[in-house]
Residue, then its C-alpha position, 0 to 999 in steps of 0.5 A: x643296795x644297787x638293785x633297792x635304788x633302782x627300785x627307789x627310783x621305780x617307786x617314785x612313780x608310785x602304785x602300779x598294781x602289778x600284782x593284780x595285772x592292773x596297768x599304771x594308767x589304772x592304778x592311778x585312775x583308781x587311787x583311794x578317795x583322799x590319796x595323792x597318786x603320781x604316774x612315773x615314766x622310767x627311760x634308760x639307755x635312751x628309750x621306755x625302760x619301765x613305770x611306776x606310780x607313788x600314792x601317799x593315802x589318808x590317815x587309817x588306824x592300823x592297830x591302835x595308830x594312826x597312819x598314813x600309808x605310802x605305796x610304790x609299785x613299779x617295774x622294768x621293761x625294754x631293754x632295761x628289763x634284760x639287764x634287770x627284769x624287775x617289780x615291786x610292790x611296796x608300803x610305808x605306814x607314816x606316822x604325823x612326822x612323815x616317819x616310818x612306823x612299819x613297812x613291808x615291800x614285796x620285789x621281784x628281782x630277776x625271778x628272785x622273790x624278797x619279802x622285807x617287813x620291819x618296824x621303826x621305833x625311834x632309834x631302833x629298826x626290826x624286822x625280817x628280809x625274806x629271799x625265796x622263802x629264807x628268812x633272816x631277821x634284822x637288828x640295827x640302829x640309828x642314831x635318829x629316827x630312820x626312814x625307808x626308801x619309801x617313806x625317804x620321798x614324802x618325808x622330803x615333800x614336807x621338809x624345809x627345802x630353803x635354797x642350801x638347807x642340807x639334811x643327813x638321813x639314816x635310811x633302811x635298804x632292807x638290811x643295811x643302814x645307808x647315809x642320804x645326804x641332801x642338799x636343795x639349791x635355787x628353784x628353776x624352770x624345768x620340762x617334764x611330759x606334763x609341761x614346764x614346772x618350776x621345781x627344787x632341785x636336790x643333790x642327794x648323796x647315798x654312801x655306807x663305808x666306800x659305797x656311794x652313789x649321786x642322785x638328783x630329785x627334784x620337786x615342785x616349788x609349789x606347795x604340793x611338792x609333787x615329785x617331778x623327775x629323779x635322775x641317777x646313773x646305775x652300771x651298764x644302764x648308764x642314766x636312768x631317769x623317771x619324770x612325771x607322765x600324770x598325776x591324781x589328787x583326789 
C-alpha cells in the first residue's frame, strides 16, 4: 500500500506519457480535445524528486457505456528514484457519478512490472493483479460502491466540500480495500509554482486494521476544483509533496 500511495500522489499530477518517452510538459501540451490535464511537481527530501500529470477526458463509449477516463502517469527521479525507482501509467473509466466502472494501471516499481485490471459493479470489485507475469485474480467487497486511487481524486473535485462535511470511502489498492477518511476545513490563501490560490483543504485518513496513514489535499475554492498540492510523508523520503507547475483546459 506504501508503494500505491506513492504512486497516488504521482498521479495527481496526471498523464505523463512515460511509456512513449513523451516528457510531462508534452503530455499536457497534447491532452485530447475536452480533457482537463494538470502538470504536477514531486519534491522529497528537499529537492525535484519526480512529475506527473492527471487528465480527466470527455465522455467515450467503452462497449455499450459511456465513460469518461481518468489517467495518471507519473515517475521518480533524483534522490528519491534511489530509494524507489518508479512510473506508472494508469486509467480509471468513471461513470456519470464520478464512480470507477473499470481500471487498469500499468507500474513499474524498482524494475518489478505490475499490471492490475479490475471491474466495479456496485458493492462488488473484480479483477486480476499481475507482478511479473504472475497473475492472481482478485474478489472483494465493499459496502458501497468503491473507488480506486485514481478515480478517489475526481470523485473528490465533484463532492461537497462544505467546511466539516466528512466522507468515508472504500478504495481498492490493487488487492486490498483500504478505508479514506476525509474531512474539509475552512478555505485559505495558499502559494503553489503557479501563483497564490485560495484552496479547500482536506485532512485524509487511510488505515486498513493497524495500518494507517495522514495525508493533506487541497483543491481550488473555485469552481474547477483544480488539485493544488497533496502533501503525506512516507519512511526514509520523509515529506513528499506534489504542487501544481501548469495546467490545460481545453
Amino acid at each position: 500500500m506504501q508503494r500505491s500511495w506513492l504512486a497516488m500522489a504521482k498521479v495527481l499530477v496526471g498523464v505523463l506519457g512515460l511509456a512513449s518517452g513523451m516528457s510531462a510538459s508534452q503530455a499536457l501540451a497534447e491532452a485530447p480535445t475536452g480533457a482537463r490535464a494538470y502538470r504536477f511537481e514531486l519534491r522529497a527530501l528537499g529537492t525535484y524528486a519526480g512529475e506527473a500529470v492527471f487528465s480527466i477526458g470527455p465522455e467515450e463509449k467503452v462497449g455499450k457505456r459511456m465513460l469518461r477516463p481518468v489517467r495518471v502517469d507519473a515517475y521518480t527521479a533524483g534522490l528519491a528514484a534511489n530509494f524507489m525507482a518508479g512510473k506508472t501509467n494508469s486509467t480509471a473509466w468513471v461513470n456519470q457519478s464520478w464512480l470507477p466502472v473499470r481500471v487498469r494501471w500499468d507500474q513499474t516499481i524498482n524494475k518489478v512490472q505490475r499490471v492490475v485490471k479490475a471491474s466495479f459493479d456496485n458493492k462488488s470489485v473484480k479483477g486480476t493483479d499481475e507482478k511479473n507475469g504472475k497473475s492472481e485474480k482478485v474478489e472483494l467487497e465493499t459496502n458501497q460502491h468503491g473507488l480506486d486511487l485514481v478515480s478517489v481524486f475526481p470523485w473528490l473535485m465533484q463532492a461537497d466540500l462544505s467546511p466539516g462535511a466528512k466522507y468515508e470511502l472504500p478504495v481498492f489498492d490493487g488487492r486490498r480495500i483500504y478505508n479514506v477518511s476525509v474531512v474539509a476545513g475552512v478555505a485559505k490563501e495558499i502559494q503553489v509554482p503557479v501563483g497564490f490560490r485560495k484552496a479547500i483543504p482536506l485532512k485524509i485518513v487511510v488505515s486498513r486494521g493497524e495500518y494507517r496513514r495522514e495525508m493533506e489535499l487541497f483543491l481550488s475554492a473555485e469552481k474547477d476544483r483544480t488539485p493544488l498540492r497533496l502533501v503525506f510523508k512516507y519512511g526514509l523520503i520523509g515529506t513528499v509533496e506534489a504542487s501544481l507547475v501548469g495546467e490545460k483546459k481545453s
